[in-house]
Backbone bond lengths (Angstrom), bond angles and torsions (degrees), N, CA, C in turn:
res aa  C-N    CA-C-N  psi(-1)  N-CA   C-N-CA  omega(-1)  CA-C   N-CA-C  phi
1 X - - - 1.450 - - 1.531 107.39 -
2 X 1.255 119.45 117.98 1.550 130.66 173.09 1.681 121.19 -75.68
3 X 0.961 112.54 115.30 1.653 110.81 170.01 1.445 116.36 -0.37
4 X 1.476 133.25 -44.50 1.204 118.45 -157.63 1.801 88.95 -94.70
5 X 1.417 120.87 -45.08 1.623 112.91 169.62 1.684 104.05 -41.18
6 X 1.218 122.90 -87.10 1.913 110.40 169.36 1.150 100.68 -21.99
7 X 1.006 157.64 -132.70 1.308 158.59 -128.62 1.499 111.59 -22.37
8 X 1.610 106.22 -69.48 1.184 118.30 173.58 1.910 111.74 -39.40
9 X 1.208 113.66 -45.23 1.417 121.39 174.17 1.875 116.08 -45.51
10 X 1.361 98.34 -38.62 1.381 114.05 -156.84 1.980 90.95 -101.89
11 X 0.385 114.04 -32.55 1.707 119.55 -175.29 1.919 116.69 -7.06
12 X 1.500 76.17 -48.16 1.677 93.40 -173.63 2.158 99.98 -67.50
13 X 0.891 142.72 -26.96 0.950 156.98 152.46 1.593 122.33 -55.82
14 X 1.345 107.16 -40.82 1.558 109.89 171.69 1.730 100.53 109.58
15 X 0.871 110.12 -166.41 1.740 122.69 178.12 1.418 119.48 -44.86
16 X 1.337 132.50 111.95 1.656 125.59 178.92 1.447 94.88 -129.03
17 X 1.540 91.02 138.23 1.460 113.70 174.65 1.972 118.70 -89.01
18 X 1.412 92.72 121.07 1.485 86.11 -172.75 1.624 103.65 -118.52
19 X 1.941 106.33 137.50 1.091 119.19 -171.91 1.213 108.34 -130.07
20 X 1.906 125.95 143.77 1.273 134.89 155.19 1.753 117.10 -18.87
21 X 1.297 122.91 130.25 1.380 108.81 -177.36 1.519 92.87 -164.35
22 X 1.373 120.54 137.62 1.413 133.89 155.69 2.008 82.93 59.51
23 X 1.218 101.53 -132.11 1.410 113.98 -169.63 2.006 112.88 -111.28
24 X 1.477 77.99 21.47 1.709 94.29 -176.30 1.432 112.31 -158.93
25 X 0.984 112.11 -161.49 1.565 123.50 172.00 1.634 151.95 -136.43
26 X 1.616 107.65 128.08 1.277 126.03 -165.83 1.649 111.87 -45.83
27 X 0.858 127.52 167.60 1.547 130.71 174.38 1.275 104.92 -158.76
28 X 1.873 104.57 122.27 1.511 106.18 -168.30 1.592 101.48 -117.55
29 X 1.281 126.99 158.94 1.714 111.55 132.50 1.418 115.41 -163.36
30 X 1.192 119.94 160.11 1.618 133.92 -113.29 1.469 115.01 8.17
31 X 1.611 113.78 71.65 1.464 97.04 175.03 1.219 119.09 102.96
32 X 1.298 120.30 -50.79 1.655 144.99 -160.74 1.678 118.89 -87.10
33 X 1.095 111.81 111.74 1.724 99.84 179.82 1.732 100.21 -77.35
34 X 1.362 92.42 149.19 1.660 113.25 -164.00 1.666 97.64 -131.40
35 X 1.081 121.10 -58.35 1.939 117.98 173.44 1.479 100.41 -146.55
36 X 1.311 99.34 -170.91 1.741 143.67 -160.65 1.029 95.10 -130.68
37 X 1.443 122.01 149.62 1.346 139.81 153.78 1.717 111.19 -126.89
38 X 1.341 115.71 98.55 1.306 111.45 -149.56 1.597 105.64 -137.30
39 X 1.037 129.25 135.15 2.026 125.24 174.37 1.491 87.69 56.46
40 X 1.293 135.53 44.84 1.615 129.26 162.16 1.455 100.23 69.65
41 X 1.350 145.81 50.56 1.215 137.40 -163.88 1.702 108.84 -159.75
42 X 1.083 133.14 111.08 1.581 136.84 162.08 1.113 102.12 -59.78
43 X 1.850 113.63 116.65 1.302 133.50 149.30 1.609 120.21 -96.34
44 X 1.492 92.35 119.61 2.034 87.67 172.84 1.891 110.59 -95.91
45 X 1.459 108.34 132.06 1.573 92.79 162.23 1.533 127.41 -72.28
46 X 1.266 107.14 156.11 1.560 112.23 -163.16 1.803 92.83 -151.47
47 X 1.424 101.88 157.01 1.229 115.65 -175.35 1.317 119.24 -131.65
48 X 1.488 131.08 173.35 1.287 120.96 -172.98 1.720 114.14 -61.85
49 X 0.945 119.83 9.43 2.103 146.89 170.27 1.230 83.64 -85.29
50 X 1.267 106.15 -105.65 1.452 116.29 -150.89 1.288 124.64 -83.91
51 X 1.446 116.72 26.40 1.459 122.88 175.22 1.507 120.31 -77.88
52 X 1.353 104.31 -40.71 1.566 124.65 169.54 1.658 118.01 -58.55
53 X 1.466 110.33 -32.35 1.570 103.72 161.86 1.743 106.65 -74.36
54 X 1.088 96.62 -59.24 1.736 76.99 -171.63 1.695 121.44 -49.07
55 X 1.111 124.23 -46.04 1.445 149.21 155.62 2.223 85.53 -23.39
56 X 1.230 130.47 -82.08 1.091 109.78 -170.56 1.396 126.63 -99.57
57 X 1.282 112.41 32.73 1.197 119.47 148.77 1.598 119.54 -86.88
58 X 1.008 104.32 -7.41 1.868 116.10 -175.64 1.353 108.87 81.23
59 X 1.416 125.72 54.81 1.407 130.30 -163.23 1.514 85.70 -121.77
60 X 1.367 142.01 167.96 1.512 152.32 -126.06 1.486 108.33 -145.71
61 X 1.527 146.91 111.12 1.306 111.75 -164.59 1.824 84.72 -93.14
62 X 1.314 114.13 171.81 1.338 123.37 -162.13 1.942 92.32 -80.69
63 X 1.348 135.95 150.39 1.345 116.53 156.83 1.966 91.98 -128.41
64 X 1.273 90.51 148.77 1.835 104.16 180.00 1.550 91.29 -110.47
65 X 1.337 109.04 139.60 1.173 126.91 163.64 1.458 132.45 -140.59
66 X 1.029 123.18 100.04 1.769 124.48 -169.23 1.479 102.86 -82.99
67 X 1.467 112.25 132.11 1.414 107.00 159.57 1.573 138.56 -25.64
68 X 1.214 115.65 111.32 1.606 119.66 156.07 1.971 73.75 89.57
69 X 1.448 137.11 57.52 1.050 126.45 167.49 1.457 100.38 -177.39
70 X 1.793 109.04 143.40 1.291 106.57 -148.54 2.283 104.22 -90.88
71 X 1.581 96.13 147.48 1.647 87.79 -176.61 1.081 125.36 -57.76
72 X 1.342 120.36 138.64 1.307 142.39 169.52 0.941 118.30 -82.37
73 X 1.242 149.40 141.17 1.675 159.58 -174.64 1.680 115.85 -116.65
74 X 1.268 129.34 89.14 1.437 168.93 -109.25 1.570 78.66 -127.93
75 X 1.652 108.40 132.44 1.465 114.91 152.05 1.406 129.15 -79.14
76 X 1.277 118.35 64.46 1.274 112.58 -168.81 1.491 87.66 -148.82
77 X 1.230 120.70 144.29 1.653 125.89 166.42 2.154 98.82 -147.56
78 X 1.449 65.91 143.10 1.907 91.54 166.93 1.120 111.92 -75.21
79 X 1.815 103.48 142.94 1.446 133.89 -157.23 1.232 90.66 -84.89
80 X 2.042 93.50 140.54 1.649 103.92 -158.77 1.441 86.12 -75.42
81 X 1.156 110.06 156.93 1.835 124.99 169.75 1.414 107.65 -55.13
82 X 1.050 158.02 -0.18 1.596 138.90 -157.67 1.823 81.56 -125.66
83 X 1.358 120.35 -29.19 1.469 102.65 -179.90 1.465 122.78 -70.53
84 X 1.404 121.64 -13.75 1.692 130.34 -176.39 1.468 83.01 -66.95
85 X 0.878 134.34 -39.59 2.068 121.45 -160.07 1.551 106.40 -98.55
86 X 1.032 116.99 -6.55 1.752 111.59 -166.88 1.793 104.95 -140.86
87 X 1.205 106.11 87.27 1.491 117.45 169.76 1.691 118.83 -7.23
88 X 1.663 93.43 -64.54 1.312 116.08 -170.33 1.365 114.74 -58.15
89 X 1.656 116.49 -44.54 1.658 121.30 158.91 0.968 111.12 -19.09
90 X 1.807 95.43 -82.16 1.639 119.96 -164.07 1.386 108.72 -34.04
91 X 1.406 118.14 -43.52 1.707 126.00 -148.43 1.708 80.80 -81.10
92 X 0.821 124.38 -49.63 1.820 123.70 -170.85 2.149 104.36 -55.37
93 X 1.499 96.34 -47.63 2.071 77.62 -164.16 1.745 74.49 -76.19
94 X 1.407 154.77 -37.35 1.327 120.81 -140.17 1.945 101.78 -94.10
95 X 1.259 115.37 5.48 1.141 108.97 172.93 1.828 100.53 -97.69
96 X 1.247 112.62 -20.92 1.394 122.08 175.54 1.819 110.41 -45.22
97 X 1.463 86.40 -56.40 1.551 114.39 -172.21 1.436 114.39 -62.64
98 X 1.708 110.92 -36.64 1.388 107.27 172.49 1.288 122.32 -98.27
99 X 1.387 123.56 1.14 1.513 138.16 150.28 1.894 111.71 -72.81
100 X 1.361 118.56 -43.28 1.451 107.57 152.72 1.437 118.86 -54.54
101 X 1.361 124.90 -41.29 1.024 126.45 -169.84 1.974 117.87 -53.79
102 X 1.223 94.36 -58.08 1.502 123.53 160.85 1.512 115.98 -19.97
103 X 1.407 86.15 -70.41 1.458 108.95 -165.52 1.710 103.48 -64.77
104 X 1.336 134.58 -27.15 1.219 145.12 -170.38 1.451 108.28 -93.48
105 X 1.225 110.42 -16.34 1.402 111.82 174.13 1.411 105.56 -101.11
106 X 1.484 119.23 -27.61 1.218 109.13 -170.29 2.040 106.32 -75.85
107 X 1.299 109.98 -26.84 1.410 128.56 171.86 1.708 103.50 -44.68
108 X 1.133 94.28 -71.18 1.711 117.34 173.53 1.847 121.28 -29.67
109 X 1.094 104.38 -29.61 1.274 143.74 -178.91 1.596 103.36 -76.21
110 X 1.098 128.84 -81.20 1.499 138.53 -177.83 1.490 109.59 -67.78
111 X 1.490 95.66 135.10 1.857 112.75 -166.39 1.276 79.72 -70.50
112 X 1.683 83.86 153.44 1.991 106.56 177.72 1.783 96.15 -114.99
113 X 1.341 99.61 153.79 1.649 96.51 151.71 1.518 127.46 41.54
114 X 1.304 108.38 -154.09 1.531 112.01 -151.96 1.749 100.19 -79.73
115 X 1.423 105.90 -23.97 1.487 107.71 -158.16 1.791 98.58 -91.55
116 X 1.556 117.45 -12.01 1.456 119.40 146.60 1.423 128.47 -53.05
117 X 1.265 100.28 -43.95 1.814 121.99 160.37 1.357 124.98 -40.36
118 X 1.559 86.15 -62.36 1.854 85.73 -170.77 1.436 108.22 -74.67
119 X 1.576 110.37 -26.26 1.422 111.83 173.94 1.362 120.43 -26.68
120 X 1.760 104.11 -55.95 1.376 134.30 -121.65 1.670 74.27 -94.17
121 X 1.559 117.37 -58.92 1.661 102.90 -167.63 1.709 111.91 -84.58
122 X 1.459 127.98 13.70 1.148 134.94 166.13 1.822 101.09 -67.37
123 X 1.617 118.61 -44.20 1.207 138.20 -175.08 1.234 107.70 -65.00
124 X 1.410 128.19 -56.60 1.344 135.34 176.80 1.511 118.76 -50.86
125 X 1.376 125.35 -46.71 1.388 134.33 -179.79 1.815 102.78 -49.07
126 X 1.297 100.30 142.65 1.544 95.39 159.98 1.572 107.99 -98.31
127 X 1.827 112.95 -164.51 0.924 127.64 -163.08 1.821 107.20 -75.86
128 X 1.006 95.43 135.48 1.599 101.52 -163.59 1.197 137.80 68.81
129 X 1.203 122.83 10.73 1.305 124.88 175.86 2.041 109.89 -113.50
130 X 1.479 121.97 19.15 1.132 92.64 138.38 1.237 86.64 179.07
């Protein structure tokens, strides 16, 4: 699939930026990664939301596996078959994908855990005291 087919894919969404990645390519828009284009195959991201639709549409979740190391299960799943023929589909999982997308960045965003902590009293200290 050539840049202008991606594009064409993404349309309903508006402008997506596509970049070199792994042995294929990233697909962004505003900012946000949304799929992969990877082993000749459209991957959409999906989240613990919208994983369960793709899951029963008969869509594939991606698994990575490196030699002599056990598979990993990748947020990305292949576009259910009935969306390649029907615009309107398509426009539904790829807004899916950039509403997962969102949501994973917006996660990304909010301090986690202990190292939010230490952040938090690194901030509090004044000058010279630690």
């Amino acid at each position: 699939m050539d840049n202008v087919e991606i594009e064409e894919v993404f349309s309903s969404l508006g402008p997506v930026g596509i970049k070199r990645m792994f042995s294929g390519k990233g697909i962004y828009h505003q900012g946000v990664i949304i799929a992969l284009y990877l082993f000749d195959e459209l991957m959409l991201k999906a989240d613990v939301q919208s994983a369960p639709q793709f899951e029963a549409a008969g869509a594939r979740q991606w698994v990575y596996q490196r030699e002599g190391k056990n598979p990993v299960a990748m947020p990305y799943w292949s576009v259910p078959e009935d969306a390649y023929d029907d615009p309107d589909e398509m426009a539904k999982w790829v807004r899916l994908a950039f509403e997962a997308g969102l949501r994973t960045e917006a996660g990304k965003a909010r301090p986690k855990g202990k190292t939010a902590r230490a952040s938090a009293k690194m901030r509090q200290k004044g000058p010279g005291e630690g």
